[in-house]
C-alpha positions as CSV (number, residue, x, y, z in Angstrom):
1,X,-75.3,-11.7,27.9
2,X,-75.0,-15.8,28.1
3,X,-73.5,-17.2,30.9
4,X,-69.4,-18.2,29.9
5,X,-68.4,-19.8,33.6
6,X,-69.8,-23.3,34.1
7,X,-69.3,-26.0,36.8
8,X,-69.0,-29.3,34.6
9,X,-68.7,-32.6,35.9
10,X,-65.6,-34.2,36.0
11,X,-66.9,-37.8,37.4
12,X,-68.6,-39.1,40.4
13,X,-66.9,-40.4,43.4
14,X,-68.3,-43.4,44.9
15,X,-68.0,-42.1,48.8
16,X,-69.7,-45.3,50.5
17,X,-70.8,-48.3,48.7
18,X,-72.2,-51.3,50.9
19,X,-72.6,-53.8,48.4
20,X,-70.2,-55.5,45.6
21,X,-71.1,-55.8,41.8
22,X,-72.2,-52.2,41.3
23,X,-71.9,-51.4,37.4
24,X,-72.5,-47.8,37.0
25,X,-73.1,-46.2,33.2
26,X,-73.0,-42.7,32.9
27,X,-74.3,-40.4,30.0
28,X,-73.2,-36.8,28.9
29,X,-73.3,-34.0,31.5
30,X,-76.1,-33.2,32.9
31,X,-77.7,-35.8,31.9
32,X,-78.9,-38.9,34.3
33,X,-76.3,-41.2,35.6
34,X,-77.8,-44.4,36.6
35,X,-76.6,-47.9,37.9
36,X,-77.7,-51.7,37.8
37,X,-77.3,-54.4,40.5
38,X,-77.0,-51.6,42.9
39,X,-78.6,-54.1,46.7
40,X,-77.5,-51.5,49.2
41,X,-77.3,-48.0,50.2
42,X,-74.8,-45.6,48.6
43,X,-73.5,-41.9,48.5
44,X,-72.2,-40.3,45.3
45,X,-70.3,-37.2,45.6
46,X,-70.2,-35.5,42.0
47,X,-67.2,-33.9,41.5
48,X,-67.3,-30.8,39.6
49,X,-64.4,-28.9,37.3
50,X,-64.5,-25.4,36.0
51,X,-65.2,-24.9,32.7
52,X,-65.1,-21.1,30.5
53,X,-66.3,-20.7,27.3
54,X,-64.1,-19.6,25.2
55,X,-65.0,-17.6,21.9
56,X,-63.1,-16.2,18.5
57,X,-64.7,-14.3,15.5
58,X,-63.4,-11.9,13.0
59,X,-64.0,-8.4,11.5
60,X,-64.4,-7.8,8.1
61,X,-61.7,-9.3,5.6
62,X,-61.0,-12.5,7.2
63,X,-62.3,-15.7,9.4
64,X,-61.0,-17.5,12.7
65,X,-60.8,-21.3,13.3
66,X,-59.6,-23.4,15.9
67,X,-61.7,-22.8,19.2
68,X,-64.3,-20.3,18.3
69,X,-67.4,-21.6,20.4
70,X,-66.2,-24.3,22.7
71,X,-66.6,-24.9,26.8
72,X,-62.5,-25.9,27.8
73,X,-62.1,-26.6,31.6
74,X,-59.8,-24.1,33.4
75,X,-55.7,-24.8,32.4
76,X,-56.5,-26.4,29.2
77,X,-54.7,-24.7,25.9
78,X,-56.7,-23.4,23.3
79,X,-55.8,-22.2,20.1
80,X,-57.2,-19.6,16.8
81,X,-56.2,-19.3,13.8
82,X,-56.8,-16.1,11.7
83,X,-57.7,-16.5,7.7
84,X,-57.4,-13.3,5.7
85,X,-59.4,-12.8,2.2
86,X,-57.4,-12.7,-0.5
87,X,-55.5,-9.6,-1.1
88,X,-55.5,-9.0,2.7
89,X,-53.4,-10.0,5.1
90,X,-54.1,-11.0,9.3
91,X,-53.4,-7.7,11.5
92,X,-53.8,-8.8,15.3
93,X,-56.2,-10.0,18.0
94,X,-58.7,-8.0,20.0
95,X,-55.9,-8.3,22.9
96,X,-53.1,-7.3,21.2
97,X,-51.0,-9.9,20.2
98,X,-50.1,-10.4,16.5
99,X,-49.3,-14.4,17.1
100,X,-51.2,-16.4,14.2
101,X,-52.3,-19.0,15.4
102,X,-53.0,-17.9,18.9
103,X,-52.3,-20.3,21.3
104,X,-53.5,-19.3,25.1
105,X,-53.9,-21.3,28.3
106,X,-57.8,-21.3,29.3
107,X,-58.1,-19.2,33.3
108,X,-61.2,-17.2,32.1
109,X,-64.0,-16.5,29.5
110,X,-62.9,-15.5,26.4
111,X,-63.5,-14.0,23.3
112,X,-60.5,-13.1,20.7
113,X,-61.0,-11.1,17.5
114,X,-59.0,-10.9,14.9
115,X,-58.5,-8.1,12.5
116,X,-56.9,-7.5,9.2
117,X,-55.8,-5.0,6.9
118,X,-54.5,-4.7,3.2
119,X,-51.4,-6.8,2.1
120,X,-48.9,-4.8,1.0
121,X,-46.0,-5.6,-1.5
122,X,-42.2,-5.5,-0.4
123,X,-42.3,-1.7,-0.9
124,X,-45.4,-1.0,0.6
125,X,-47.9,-0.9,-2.3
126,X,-51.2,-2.3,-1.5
127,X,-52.6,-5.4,-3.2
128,X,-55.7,-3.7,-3.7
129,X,-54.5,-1.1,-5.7
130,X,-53.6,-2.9,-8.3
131,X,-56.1,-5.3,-7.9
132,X,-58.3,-2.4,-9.4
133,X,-56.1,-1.9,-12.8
134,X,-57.1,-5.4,-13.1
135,X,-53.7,-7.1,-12.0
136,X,-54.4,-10.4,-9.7
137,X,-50.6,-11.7,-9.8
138,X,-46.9,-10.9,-10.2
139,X,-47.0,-8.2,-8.0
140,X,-43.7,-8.0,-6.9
141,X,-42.3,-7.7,-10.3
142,X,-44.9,-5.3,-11.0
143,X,-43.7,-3.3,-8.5
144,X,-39.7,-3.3,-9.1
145,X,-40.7,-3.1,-13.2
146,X,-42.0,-0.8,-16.0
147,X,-44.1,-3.4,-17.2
148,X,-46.6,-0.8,-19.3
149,X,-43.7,1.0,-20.7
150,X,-43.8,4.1,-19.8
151,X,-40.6,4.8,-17.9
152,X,-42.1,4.5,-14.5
153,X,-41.7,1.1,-12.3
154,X,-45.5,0.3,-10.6
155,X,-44.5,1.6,-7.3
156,X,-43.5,5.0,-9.1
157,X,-46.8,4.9,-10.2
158,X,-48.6,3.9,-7.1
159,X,-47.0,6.8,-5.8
160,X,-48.2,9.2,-8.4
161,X,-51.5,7.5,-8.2
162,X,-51.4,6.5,-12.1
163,X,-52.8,3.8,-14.1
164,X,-49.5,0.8,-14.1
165,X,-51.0,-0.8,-16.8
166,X,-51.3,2.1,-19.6
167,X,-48.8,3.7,-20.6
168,X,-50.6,6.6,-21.8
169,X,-51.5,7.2,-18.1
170,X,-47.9,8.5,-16.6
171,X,-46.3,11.2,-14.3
172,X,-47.9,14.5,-14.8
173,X,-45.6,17.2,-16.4
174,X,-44.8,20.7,-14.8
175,X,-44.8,23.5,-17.0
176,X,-42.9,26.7,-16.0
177,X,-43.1,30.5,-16.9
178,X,-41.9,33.6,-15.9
179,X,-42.0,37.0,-15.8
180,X,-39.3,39.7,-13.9
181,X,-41.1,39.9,-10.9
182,X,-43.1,36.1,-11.0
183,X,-43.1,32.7,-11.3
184,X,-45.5,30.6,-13.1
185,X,-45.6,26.5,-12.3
186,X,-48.2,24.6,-13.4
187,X,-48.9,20.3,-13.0
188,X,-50.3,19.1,-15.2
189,X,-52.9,16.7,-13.4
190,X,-53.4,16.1,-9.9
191,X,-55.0,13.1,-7.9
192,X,-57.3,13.8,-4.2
193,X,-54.8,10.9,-2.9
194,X,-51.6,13.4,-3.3
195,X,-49.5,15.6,-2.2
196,X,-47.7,17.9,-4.3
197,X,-45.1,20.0,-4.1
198,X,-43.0,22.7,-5.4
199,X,-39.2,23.1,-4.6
200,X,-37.0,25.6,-5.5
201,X,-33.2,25.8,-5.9
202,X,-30.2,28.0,-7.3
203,X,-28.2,25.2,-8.0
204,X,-29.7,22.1,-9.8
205,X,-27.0,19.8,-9.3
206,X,-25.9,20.6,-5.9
207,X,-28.8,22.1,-4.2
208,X,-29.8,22.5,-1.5
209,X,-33.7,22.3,-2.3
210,X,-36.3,24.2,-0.5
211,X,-39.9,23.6,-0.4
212,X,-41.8,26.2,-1.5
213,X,-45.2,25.3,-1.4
214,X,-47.0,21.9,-0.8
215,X,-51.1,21.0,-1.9
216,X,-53.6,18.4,-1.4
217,X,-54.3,17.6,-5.6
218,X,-57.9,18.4,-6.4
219,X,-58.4,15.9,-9.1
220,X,-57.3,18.4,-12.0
221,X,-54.4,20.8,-12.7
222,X,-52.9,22.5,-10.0
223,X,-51.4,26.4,-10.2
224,X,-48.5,27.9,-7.9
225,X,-47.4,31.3,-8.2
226,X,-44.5,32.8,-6.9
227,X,-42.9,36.1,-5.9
228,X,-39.0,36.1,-7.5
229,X,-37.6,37.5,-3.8
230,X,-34.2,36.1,-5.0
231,X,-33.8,36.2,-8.3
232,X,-30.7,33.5,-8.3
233,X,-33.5,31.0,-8.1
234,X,-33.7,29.7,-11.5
235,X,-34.6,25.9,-10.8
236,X,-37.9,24.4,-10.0
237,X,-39.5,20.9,-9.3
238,X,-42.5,18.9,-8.5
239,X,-42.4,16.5,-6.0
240,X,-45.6,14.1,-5.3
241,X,-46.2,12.5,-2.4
242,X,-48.5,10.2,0.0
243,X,-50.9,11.4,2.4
């Protein structure tokens, strides 16, 4: 681990000087500090400041500017600025804080790291997901909209986990058969992403609804089978859902 506490030097006091017409030139710290027309005996006191070094990087996603790799002397301000990739958006620091930019007084060593996560639309629908169908833009109208034409709005479909942009590619469709004693449900496709379930109800306009079963989808069709117990139960959904 490099060192990250430093003593720098602020200047040199000029404690006893016996002679006039002393011109002193200094270069960077720690290099040599001379002086010319120097006839007499002196004492130089350096006087020293602390310094930290103060650090900021990023995970995946993302980059940090400002003060990433700098030595800043004790009380000074420093600042960081988090950059997300497109289609991502900045999540927080390493410490907590969700401030971009940062902007911290320097009283130790440092080192700040900024996160980020997928940018989301108004409604929660993640950039990236459509970014896969091949949409780069309009997002938010893509979202409130049916813009494939297929009754469903693209958060509908982010929700069912369908393609927005075909309209061939739409909700999946229950199918329901019965028998004295059973009940036969059946949906048409499923997606891993999912969760579907089944409600049941004697009144369709009314309700109340009650959730008969719920399933992870498996990538195909899914099956439910029910017992009739009450055989005033004559109405039957899907629901889908996230994770």
């Amino acid at each position: 681990m490099g060192k990250k506490t430093r003593n720098g030097l602020k200047g040199l006091v000029l404690a006893l000087a016996l002679s006039a017409g002393i011109t002193p030139s200094a270069e960077a710290w720690p290099k040599r500090v001379s002086f010319s027309n120097v006839t007499e005996n002196l004492i130089l006191v350096p006087e020293l400041q602390q310094e930290y070094l103060v650090q900021g990087s990023s995970e995946a996603n993302g980059s940090v500017v400002g003060n990433t790799n700098d030595w800043l002397v004790a009380g000074k301000t420093a600042i960081v600025y988090a950059i997300p990739n497109n289609l991502y958006s900045f999540n927080r620091w390493s410490n907590g804080s969700a401030n971009n930019p940062f902007v911290y007084q320097v009283t130790s060593p440092t080192n700040l790291v900024a996160s980020f996560k997928p940018a989301l639309t108004s409604q929660g629908t993640p950039l990236l997901w459509y970014d896969g169908f091949g949409r780069t833009n309009d997002f938010e109208l893509a979202d409130s909209n049916d813009l494939d034409g297929d009754g469903f709005t693209g958060r509908q479909e982010y929700t069912a986990d369908t393609n927005p942009e075909d309209s061939l590619d739409s909700l999946p469709f229950l199918t329901i058969t019965t028998s004295p004693e059973e009940v036969y449900l059946d949906i048409s496709k499923t997606s891993v992403n999912r969760n579907y379930s089944i409600d049941a109800t004697t009144n369709m306009i009314t309700g109340p609804w009650e959730e008969k079963e719920k399933r992870q989808g498996n990538g195909a069709s899914q099956f439910f089978e029910f017992n009739r117990e009450d055989p005033r139960i004559s109405f039957y959904r899907s629901r889908i859902g996230l994770p």
